[in-house]
PQR file of N, CA, C, O and H, with PARSE charges and radii, in Angstrom:
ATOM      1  N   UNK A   1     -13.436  -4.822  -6.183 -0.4000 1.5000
ATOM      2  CA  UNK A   1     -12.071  -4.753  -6.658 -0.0000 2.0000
ATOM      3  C   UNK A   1     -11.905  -3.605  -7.650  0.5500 1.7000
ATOM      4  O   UNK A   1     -10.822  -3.045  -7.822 -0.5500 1.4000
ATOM      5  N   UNK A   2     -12.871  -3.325  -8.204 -0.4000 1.5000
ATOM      6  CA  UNK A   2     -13.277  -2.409  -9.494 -0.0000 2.0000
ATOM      7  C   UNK A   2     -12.314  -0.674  -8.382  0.5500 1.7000
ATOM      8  O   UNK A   2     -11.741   0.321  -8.826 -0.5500 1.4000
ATOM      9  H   UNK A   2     -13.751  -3.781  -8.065  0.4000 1.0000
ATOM     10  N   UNK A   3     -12.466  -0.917  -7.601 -0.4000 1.5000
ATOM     11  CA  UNK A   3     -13.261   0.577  -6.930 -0.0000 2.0000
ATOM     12  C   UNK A   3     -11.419   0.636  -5.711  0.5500 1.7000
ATOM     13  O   UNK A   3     -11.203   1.657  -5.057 -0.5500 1.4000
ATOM     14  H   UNK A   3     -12.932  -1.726  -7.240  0.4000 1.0000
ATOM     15  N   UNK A   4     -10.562  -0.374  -5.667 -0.4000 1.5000
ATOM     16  CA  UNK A   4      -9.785  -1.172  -4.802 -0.0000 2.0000
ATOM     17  C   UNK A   4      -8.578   0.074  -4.967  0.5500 1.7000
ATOM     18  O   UNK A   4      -8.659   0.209  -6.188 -0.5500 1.4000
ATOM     19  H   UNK A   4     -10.738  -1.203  -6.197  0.4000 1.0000
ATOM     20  N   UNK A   5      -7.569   1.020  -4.559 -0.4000 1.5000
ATOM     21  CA  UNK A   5      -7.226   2.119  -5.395 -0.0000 2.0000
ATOM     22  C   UNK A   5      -5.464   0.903  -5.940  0.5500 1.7000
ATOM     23  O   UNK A   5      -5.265  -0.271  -5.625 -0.5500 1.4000
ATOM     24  H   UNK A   5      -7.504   0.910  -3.567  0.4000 1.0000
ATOM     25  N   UNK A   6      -4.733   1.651  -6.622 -0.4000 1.5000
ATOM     26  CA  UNK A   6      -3.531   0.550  -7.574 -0.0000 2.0000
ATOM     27  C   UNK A   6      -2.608   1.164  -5.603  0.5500 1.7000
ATOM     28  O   UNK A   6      -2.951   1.666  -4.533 -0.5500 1.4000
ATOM     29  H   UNK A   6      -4.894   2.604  -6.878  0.4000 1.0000
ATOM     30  N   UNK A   7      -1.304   0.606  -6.336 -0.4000 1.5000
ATOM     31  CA  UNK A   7      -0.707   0.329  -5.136 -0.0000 2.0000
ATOM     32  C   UNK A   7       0.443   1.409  -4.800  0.5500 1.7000
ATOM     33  O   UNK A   7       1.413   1.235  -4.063 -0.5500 1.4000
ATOM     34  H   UNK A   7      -1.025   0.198  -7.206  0.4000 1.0000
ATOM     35  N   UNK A   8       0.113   2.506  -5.484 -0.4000 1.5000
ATOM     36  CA  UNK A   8       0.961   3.546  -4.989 -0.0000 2.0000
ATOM     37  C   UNK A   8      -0.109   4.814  -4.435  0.5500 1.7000
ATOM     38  O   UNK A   8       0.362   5.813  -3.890 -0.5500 1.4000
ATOM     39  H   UNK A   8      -0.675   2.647  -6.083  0.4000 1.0000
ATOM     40  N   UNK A   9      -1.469   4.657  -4.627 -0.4000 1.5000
ATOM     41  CA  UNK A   9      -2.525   5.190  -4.386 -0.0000 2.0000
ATOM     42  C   UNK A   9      -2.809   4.830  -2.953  0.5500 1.7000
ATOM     43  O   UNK A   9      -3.287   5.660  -2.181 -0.5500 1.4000
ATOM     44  H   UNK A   9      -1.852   3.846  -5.069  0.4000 1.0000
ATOM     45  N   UNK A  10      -2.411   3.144  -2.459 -0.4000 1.5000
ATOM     46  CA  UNK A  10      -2.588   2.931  -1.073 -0.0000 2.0000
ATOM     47  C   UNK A  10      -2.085   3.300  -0.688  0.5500 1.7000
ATOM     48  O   UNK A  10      -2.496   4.013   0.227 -0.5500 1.4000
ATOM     49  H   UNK A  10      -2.022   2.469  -3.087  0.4000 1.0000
ATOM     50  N   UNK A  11      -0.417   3.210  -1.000 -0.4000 1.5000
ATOM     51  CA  UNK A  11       1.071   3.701  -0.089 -0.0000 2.0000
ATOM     52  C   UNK A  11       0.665   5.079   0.164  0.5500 1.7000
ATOM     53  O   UNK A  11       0.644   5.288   1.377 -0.5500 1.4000
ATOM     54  H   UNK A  11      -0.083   2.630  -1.743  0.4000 1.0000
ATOM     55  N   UNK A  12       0.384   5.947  -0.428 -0.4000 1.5000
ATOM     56  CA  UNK A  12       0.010   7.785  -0.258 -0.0000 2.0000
ATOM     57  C   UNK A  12      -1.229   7.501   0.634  0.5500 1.7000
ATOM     58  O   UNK A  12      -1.339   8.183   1.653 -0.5500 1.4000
ATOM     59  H   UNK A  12       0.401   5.777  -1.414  0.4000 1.0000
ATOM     60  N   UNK A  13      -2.154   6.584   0.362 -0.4000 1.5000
ATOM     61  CA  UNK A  13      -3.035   6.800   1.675 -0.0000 2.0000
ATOM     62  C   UNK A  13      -2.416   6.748   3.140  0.5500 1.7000
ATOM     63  O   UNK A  13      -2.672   7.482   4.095 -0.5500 1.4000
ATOM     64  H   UNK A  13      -2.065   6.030  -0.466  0.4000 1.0000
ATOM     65  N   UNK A  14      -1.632   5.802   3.064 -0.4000 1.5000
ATOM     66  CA  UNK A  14      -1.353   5.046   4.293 -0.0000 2.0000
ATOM     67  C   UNK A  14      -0.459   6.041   4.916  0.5500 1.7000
ATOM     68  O   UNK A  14      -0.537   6.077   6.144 -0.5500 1.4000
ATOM     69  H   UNK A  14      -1.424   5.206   2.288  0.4000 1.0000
ATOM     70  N   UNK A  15       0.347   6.833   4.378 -0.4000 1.5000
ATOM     71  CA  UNK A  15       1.271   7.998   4.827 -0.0000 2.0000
ATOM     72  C   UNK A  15       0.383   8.940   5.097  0.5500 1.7000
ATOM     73  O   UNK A  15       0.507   9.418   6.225 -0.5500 1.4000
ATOM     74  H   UNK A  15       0.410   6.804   3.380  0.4000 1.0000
ATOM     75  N   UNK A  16      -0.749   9.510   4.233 -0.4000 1.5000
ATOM     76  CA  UNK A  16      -1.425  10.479   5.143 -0.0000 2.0000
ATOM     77  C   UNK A  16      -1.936  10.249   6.427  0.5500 1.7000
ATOM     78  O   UNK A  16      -2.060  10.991   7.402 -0.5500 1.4000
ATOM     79  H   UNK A  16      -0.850   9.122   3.317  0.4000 1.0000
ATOM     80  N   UNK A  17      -2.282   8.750   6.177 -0.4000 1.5000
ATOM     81  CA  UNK A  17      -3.290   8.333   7.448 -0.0000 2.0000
ATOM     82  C   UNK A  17      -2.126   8.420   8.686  0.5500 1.7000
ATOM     83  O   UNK A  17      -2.562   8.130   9.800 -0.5500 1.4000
ATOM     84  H   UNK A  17      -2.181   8.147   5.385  0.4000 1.0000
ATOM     85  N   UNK A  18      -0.842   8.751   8.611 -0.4000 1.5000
ATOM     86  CA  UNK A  18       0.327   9.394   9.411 -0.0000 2.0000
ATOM     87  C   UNK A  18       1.461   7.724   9.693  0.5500 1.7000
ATOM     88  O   UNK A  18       2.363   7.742  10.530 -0.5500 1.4000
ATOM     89  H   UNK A  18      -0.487   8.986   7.707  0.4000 1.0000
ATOM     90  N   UNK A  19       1.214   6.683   8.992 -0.4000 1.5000
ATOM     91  CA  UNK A  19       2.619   5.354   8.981 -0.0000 2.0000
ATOM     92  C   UNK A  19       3.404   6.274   7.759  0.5500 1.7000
ATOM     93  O   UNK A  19       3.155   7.013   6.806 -0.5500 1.4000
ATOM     94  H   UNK A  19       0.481   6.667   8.312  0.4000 1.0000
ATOM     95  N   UNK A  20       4.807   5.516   8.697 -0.4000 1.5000
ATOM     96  CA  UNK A  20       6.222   5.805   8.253 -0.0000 2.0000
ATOM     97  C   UNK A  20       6.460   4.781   7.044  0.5500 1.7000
ATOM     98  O   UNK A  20       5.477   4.254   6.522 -0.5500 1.4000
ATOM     99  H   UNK A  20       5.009   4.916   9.471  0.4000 1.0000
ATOM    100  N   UNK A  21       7.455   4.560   6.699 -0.4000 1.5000
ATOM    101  CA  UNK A  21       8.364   4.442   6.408 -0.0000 2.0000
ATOM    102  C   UNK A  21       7.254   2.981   5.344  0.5500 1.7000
ATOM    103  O   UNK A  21       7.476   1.771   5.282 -0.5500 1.4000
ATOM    104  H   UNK A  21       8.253   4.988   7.123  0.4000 1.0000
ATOM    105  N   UNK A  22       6.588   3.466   4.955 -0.4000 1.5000
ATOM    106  CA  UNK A  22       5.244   2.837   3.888 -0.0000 2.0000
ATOM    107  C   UNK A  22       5.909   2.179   2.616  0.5500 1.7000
ATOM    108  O   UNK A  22       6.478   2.902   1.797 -0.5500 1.4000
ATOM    109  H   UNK A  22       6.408   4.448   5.005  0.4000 1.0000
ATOM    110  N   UNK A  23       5.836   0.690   2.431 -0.4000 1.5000
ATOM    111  CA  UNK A  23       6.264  -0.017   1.306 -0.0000 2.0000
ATOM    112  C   UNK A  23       5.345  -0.999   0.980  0.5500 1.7000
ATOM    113  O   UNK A  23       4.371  -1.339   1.653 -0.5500 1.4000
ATOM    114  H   UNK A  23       5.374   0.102   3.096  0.4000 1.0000
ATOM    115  N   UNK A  24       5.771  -1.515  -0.279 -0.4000 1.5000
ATOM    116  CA  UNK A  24       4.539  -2.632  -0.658 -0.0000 2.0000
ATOM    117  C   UNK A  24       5.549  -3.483  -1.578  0.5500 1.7000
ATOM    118  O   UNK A  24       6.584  -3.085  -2.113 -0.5500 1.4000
ATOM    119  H   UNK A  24       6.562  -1.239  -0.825  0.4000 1.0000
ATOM    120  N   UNK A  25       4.891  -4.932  -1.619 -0.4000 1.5000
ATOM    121  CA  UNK A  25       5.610  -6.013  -2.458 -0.0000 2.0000
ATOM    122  C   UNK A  25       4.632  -6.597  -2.973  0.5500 1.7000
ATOM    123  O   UNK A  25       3.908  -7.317  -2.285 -0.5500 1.4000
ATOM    124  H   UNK A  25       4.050  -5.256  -1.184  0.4000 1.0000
ATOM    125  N   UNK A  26       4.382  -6.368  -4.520 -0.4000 1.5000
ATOM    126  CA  UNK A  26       3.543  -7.171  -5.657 -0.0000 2.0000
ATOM    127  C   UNK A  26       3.936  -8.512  -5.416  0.5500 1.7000
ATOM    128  O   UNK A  26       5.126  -8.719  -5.177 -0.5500 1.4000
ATOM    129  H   UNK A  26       4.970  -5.784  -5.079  0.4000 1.0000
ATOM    130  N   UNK A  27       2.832  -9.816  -5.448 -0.4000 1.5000
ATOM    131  CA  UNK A  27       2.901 -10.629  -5.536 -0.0000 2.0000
ATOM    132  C   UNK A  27       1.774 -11.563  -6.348  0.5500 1.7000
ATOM    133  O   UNK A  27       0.741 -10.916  -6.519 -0.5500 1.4000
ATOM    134  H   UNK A  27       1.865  -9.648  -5.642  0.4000 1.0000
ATOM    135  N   UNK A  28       1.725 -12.561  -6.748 -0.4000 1.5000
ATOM    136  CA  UNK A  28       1.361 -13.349  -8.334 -0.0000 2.0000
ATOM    137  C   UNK A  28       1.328 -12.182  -9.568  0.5500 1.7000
ATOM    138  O   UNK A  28       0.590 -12.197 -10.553 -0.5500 1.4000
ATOM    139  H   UNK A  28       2.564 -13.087  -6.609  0.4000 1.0000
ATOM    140  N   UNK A  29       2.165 -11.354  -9.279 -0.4000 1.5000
ATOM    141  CA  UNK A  29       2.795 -10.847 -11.164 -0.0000 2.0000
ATOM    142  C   UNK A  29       2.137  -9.652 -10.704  0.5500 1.7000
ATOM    143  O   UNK A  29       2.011  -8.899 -11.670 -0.5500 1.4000
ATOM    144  H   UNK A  29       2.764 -11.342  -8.478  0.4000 1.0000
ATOM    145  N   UNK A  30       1.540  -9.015  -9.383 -0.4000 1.5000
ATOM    146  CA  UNK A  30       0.961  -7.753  -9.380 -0.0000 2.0000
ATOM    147  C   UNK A  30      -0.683  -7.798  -9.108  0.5500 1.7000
ATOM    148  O   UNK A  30      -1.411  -6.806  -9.156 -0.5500 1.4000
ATOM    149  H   UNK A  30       1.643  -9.627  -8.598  0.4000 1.0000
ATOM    150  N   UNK A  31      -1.032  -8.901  -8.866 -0.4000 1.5000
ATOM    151  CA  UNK A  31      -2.151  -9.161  -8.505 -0.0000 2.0000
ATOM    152  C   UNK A  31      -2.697  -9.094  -7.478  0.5500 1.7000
ATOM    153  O   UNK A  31      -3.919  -8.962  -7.405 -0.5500 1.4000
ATOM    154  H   UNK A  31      -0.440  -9.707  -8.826  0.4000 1.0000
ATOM    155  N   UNK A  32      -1.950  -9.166  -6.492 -0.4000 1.5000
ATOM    156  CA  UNK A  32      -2.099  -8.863  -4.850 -0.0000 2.0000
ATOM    157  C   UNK A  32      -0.500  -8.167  -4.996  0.5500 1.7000
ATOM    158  O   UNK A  32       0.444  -8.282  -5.778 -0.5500 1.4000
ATOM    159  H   UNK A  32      -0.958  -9.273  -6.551  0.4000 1.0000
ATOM    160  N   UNK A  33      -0.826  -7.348  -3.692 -0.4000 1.5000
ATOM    161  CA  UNK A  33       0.403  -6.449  -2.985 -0.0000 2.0000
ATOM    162  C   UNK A  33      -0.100  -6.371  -1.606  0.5500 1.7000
ATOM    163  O   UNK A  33      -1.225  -6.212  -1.132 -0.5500 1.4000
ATOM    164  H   UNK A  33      -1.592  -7.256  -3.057  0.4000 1.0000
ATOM    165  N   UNK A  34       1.240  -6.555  -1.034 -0.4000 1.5000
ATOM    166  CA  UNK A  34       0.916  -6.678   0.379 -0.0000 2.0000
ATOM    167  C   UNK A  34       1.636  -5.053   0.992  0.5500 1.7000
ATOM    168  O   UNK A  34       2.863  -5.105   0.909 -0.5500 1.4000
ATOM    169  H   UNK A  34       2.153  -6.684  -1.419  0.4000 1.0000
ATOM    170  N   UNK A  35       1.353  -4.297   1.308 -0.4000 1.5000
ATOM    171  CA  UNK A  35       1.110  -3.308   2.317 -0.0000 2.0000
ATOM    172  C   UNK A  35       1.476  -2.741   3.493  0.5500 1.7000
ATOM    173  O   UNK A  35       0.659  -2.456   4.368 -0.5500 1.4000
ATOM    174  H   UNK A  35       0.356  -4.255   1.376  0.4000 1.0000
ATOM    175  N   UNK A  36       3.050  -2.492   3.607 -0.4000 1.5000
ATOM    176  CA  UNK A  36       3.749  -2.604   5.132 -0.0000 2.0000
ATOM    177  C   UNK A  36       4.045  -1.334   5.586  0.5500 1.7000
ATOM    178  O   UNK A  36       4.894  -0.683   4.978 -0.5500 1.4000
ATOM    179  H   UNK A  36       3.713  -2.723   2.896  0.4000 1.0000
ATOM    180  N   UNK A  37       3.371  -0.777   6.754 -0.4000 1.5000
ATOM    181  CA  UNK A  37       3.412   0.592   7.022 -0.0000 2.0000
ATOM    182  C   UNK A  37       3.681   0.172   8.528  0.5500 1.7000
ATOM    183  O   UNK A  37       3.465  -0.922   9.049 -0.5500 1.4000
ATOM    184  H   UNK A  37       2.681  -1.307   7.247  0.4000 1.0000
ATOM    185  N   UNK A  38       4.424   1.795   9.325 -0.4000 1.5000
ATOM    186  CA  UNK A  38       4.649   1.500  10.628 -0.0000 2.0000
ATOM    187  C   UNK A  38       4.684   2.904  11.427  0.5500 1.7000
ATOM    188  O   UNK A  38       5.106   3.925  10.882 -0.5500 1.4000
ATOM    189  H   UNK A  38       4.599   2.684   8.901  0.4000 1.0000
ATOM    190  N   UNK A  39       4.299   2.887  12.512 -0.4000 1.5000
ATOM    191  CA  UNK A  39       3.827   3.817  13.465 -0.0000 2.0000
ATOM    192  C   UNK A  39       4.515   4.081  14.228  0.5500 1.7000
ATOM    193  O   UNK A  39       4.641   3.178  15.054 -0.5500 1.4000
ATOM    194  H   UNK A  39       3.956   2.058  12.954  0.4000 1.0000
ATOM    195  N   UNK A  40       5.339   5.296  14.496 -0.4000 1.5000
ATOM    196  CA  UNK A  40       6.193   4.681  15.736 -0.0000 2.0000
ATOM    197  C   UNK A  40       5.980   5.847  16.758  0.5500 1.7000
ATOM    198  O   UNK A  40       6.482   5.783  17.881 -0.5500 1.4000
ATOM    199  H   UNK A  40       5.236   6.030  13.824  0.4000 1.0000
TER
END
């Protein structure tokens, strides 16, 4: 988790890795974020 990147660090991964339209929703106060990217 140490090493896990924060959640605007994923969103920029996930757009290079070439998904659109890349969002995320913190959930228990920011403790988990869930990750919604799409390919089209």
């Amino acid at each position: 988790i140490r090493r896990h990147p924060d959640q605007e660090t994923l969103k920029e991964m996930m757009l290079s890795a070439g998904l659109e339209d890349v969002s995320y929703h913190n959930l228990s106060g920011g403790v988990v974020a869930l990750h919604v990217g799409f390919r089209y």
